[in-house]
N, C-alpha and C positions, 0 to 999 in steps of 0.2 A: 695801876698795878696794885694788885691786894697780898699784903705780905700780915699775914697773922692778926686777918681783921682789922688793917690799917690801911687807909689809902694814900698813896706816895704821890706826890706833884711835885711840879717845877714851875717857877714864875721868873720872869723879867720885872727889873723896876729899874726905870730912867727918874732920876731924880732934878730937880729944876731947878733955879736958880735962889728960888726962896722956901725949899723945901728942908723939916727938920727931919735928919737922917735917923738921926739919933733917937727919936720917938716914935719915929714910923719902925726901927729896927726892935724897938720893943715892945711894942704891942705886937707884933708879927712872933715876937720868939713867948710871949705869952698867951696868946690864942696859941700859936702852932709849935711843935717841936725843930726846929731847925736842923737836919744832920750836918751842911756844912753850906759855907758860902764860895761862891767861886768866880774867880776875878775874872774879867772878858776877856784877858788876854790867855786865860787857861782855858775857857770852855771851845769843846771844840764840835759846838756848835754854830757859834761865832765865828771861829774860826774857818770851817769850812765854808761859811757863807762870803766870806772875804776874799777865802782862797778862788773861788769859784769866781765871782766878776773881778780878780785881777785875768786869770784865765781866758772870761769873755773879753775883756779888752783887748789882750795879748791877739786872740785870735779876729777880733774887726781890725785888727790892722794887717794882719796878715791876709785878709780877706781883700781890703781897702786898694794893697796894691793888686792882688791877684784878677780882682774882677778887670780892671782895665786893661791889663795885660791880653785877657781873654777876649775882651770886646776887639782889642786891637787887629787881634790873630784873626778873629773870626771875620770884620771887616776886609783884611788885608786876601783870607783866600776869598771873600767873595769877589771883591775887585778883581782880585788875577785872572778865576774864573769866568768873569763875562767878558777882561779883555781878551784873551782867549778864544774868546764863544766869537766873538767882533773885531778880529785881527785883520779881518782882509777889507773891512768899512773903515777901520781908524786909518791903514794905509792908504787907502785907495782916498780918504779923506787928505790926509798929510801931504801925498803927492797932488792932491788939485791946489791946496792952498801955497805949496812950494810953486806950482805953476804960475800963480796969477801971482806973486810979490816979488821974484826970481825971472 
């Protein structure tokens, strides 16, 4: 973005366990002008990004139960369907195996 022949950025810095904050904070504000610093818990950049995979999460579980439900249903008409289509072979089967043990 060019505002009065200035160019405006934004950076991230994760800092590490043996890192001096303190120095890297000034040499940063002596190379560059700083307008302001903004905590992770304000930027709603961050934010958005978190918000977002709680969301994806929420929804694989909602998904989690739904798909098996669907498999079930779609299973259960296909079965009905062919006994159905084979009602008069499963009886006609039923009553020979009723004959020969009865």
């Amino acid at each position: 973005m060019f505002f009065f022949n200035a160019v405006s950025c934004q950076y991230l810095v994760r800092y590490g366990e043996n890192s001096d904050i303190i120095a890297f904070r000034k040499e940063i504000h002596n190379k560059y002008y700083m307008r302001s610093y903004s905590v992770a818990s304000e930027n709603n950049r961050i934010l958005m990004v978190e918000q977002q995979t709680e969301m994806f999460i929420v929804m694989s579980y909602v998904l989690l139960c739904i798909f098996p439900l669907i498999g079930v249903a779609l299973i259960t008409i296909i079965i009905s369907r062919k006994v159905k289509s084979e009602q008069r072979m499963i009886g006609m089967l039923f009553r020979m195996i009723f004959k020969i043990y009865c």
